[in-house]
Backbone as a chain_set.jsonl record, in Angstrom:
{"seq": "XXXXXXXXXXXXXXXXXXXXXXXXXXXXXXXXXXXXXXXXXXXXXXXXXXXXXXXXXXXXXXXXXXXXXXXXXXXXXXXXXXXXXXXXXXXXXXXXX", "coords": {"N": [[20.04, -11.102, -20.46], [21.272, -9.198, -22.843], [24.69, -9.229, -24.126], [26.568, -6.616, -23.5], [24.663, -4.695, -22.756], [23.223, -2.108, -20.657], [23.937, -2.682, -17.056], [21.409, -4.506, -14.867], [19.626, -3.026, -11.942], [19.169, -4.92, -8.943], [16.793, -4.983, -7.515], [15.771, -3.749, -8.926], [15.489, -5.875, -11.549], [14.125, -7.62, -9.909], [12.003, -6.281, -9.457], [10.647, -5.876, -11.263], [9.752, -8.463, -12.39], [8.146, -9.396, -10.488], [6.085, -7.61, -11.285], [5.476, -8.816, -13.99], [4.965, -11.113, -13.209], [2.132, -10.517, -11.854], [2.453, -9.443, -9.615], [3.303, -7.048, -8.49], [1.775, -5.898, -6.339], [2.283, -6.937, -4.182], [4.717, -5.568, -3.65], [4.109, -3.101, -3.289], [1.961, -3.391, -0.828], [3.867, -3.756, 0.625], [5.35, -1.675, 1.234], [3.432, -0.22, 2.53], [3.002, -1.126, 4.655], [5.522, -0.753, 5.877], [5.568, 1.783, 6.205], [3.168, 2.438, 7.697], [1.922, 3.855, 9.984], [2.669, 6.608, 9.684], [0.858, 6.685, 7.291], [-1.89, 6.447, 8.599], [-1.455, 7.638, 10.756], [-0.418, 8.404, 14.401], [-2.344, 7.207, 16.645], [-4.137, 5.995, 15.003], [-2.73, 4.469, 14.037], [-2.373, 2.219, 16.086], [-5.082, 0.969, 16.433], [-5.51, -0.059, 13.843], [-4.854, -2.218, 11.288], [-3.039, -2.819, 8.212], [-5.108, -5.201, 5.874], [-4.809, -5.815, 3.785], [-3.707, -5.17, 0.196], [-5.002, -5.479, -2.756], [-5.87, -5.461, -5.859], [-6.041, -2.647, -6.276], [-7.468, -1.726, -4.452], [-7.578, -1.256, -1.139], [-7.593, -2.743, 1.843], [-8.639, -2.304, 5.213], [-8.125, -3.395, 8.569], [-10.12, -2.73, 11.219], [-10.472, -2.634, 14.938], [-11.972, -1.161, 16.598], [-15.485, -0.114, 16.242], [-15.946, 2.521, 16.551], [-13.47, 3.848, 16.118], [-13.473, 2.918, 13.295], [-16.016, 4.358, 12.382], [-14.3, 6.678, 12.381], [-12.402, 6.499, 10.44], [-13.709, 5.974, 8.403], [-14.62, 8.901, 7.593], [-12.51, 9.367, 6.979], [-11.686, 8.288, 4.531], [-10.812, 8.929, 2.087], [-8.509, 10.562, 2.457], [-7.006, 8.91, 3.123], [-6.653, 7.191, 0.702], [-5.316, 9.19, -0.883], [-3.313, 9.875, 0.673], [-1.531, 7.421, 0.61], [-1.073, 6.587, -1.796], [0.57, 8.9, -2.807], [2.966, 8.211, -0.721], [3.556, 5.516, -2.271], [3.904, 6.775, -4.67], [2.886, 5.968, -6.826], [-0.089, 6.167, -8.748], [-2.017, 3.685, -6.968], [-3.699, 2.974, -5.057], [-7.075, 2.856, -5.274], [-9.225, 2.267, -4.429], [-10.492, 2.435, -0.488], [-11.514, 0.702, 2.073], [-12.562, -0.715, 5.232], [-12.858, -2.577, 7.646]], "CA": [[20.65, -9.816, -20.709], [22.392, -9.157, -23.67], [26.191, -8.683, -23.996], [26.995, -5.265, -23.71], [23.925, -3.816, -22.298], [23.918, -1.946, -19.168], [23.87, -4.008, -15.755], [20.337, -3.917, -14.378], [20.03, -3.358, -10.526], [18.775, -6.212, -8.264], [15.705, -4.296, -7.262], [14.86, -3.073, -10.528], [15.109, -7.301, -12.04], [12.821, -8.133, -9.032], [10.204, -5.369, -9.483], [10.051, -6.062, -13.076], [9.754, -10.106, -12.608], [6.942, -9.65, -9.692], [5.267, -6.797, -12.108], [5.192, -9.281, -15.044], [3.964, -12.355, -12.843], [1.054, -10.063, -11.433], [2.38, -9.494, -7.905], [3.755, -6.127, -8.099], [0.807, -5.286, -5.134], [2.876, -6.885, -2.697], [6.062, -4.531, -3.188], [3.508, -1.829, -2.838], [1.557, -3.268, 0.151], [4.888, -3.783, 1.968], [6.237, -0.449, 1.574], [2.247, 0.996, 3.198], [3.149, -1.738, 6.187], [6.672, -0.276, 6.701], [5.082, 3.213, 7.026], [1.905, 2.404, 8.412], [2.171, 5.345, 11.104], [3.015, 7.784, 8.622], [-0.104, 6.601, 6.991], [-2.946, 6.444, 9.208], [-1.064, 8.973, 12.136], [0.237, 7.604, 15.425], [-3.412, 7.052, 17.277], [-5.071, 4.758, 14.467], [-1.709, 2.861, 13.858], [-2.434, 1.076, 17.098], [-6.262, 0.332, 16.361], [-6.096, -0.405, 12.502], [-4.064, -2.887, 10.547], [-3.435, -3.027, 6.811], [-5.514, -6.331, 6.032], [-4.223, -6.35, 1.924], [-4.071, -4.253, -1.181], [-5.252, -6.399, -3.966], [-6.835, -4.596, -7.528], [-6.43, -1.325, -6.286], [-8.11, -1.601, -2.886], [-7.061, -0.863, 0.445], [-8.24, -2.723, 3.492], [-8.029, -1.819, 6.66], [-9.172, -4.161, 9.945], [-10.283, -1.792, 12.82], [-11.469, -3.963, 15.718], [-13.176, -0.736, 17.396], [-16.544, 0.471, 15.781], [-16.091, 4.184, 16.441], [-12.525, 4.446, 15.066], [-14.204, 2.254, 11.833], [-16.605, 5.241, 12.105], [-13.849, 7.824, 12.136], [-11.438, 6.454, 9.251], [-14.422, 5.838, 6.781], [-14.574, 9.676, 6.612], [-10.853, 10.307, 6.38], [-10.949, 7.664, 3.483], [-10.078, 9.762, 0.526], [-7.466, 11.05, 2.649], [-6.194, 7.522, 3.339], [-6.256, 6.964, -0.469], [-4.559, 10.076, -1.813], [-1.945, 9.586, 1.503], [-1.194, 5.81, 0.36], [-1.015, 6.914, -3.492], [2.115, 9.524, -2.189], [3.658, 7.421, -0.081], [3.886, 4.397, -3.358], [4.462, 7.729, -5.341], [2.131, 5.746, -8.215], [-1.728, 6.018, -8.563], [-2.243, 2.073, -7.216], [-4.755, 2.689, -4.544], [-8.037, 3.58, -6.156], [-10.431, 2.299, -2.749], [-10.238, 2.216, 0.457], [-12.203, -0.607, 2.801], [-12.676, -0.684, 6.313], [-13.271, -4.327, 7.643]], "C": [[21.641, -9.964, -21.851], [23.856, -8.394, -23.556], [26.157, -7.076, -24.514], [25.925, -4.136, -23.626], [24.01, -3.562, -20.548], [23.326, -2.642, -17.875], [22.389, -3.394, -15.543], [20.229, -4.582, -12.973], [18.848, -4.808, -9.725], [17.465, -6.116, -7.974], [14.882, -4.373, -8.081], [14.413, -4.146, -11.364], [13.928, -7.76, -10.757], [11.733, -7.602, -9.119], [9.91, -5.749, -10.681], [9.546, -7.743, -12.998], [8.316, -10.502, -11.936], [5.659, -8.607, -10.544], [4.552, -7.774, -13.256], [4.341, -10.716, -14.5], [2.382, -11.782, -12.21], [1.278, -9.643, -10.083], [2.986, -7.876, -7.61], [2.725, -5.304, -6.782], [1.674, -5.721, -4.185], [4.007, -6.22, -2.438], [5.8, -3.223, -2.501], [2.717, -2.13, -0.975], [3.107, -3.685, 1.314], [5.561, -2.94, 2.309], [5.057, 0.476, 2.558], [3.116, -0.026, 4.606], [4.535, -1.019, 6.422], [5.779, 1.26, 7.171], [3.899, 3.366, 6.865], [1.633, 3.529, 9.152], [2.156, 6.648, 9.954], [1.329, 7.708, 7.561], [-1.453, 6.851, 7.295], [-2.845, 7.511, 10.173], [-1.384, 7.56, 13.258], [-0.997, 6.91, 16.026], [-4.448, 5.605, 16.389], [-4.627, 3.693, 14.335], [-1.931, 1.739, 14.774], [-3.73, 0.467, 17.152], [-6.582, -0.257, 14.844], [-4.562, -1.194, 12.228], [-4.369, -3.192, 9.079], [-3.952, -4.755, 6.71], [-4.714, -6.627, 4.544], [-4.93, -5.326, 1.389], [-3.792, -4.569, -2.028], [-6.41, -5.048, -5.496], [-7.196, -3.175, -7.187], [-7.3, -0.969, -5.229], [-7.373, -1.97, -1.618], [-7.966, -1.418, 1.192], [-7.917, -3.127, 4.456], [-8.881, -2.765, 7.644], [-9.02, -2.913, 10.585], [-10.91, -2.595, 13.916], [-12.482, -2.906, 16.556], [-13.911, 0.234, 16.206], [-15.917, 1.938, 15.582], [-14.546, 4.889, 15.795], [-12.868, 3.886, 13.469], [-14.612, 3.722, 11.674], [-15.608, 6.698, 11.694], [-13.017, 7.646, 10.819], [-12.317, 6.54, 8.394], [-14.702, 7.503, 6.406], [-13.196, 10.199, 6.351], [-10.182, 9.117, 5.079], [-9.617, 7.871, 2.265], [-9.054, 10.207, 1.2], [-6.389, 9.865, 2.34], [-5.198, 6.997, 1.67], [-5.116, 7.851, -0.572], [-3.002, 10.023, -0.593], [-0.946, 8.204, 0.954], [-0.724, 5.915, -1.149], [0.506, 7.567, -3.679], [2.95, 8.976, -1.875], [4.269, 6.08, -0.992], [4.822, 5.43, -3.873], [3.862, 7.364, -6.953], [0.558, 6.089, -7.56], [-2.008, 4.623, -8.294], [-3.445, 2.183, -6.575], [-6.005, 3.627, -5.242], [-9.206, 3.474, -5.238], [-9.732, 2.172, -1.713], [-11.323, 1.449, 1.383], [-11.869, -0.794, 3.861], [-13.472, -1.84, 6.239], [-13.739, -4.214, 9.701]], "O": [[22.63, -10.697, -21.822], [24.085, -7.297, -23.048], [25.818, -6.575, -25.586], [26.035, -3.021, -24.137], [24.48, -4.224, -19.623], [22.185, -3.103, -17.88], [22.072, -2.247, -15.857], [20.458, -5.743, -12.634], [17.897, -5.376, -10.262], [16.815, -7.148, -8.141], [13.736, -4.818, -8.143], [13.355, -4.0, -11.975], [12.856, -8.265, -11.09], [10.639, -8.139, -8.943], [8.74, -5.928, -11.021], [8.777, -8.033, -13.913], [7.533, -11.364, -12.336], [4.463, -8.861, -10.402], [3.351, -7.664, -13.501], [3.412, -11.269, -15.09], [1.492, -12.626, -12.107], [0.29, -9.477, -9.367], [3.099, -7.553, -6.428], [3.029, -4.178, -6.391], [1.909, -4.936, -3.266], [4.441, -6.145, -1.288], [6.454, -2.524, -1.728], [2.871, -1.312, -0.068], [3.131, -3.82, 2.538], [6.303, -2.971, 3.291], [5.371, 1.49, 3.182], [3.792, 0.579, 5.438], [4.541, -0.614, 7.584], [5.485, 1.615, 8.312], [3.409, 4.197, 6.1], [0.827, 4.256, 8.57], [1.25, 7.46, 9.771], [0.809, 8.764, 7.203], [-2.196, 7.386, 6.472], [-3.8, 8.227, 10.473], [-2.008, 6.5, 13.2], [-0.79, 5.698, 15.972], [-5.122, 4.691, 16.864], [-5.111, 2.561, 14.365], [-1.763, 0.56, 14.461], [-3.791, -0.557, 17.833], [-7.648, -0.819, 14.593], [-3.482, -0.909, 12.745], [-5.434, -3.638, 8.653], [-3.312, -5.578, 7.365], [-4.086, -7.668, 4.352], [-5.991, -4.764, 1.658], [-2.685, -4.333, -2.511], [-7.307, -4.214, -5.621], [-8.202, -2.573, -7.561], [-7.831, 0.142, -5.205], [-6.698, -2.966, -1.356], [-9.062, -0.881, 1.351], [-7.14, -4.042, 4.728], [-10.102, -2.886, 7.544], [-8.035, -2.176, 10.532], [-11.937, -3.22, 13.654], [-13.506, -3.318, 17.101], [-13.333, 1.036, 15.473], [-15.473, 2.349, 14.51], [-14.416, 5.973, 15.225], [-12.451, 4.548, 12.519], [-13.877, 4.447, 11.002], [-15.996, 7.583, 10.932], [-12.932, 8.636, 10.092], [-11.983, 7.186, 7.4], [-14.98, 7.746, 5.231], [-12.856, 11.182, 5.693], [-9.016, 8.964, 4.716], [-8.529, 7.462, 1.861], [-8.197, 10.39, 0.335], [-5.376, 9.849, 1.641], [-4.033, 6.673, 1.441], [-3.988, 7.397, -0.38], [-1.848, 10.123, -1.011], [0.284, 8.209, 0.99], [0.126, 5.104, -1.521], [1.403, 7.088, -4.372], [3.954, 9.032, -2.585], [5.313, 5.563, -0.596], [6.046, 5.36, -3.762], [4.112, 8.01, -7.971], [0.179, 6.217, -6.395], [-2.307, 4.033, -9.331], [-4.409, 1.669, -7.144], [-5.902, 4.791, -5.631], [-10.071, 4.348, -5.187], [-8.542, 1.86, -1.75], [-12.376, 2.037, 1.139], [-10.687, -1.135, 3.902], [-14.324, -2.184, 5.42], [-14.121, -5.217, 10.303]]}, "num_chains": 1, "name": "protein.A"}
C-alpha cells in the first residue's frame, strides 16, 4: 500500500488476494452454506447438502431419489436463488449428485 492511500478493509484485502489466487469460489460457496435454508427452503435443507461450487457449478448431494427428482426441476430456480443470495452472476449450473 502506498503512503497516503486510503486504508483498505480486512475483508476487502482477503477477497481480493483469494480472487487473484483463483479461490474466490470458496467465499462464495461459504456464504450458500451459511444460508443453505434460505436457499433450498426448510424441507430440502434437511435432505440435500451443498457438495461444492467449483467453475460456476452447483452441486448438490440428495441421498433420497424422489427429492433428487423434485430439485432437478426447481433447478433454474436454485440457480437464479444462489446468484441473489452471492448478489453476482457465479452460479451458471446446477448438479444434483
Amino acid at each position: 500500500m502506498a503512503y497516503g492511500s486510503p486504508p483498505v478493509s480486512i475483508q476487502g484485502a482477503l477477497l481480493e488476494t483469494l480472487k487473484t489466487q483463483g479461490l474466490g469460489h470458496i467465499l462464495h460457496e461459504s456464504r450458500l452454506r451459511n444460508q443453505w435454508t434460505e436457499l433450498t427452503g426448510e424441507k430440502a435443507a434437511h435432505i440435500a447438502e451443498l457438495d461444492s461450487l467449483k467453475e460456476g457449478v452447483l452441486s448438490i448431494r440428495v441421498a433420497d431419489a424422489a427429492w433428487r427428482n423434485e430439485l432437478h426441476y426447481q433447478r433454474e430456480a436454485l440457480r437464479k436463488r444462489a446468484n441473489q443470495i452471492l448478489g453476482v452472476n457465479v452460479v451458471k449450473d446446477v448438479r444434483l449428485r
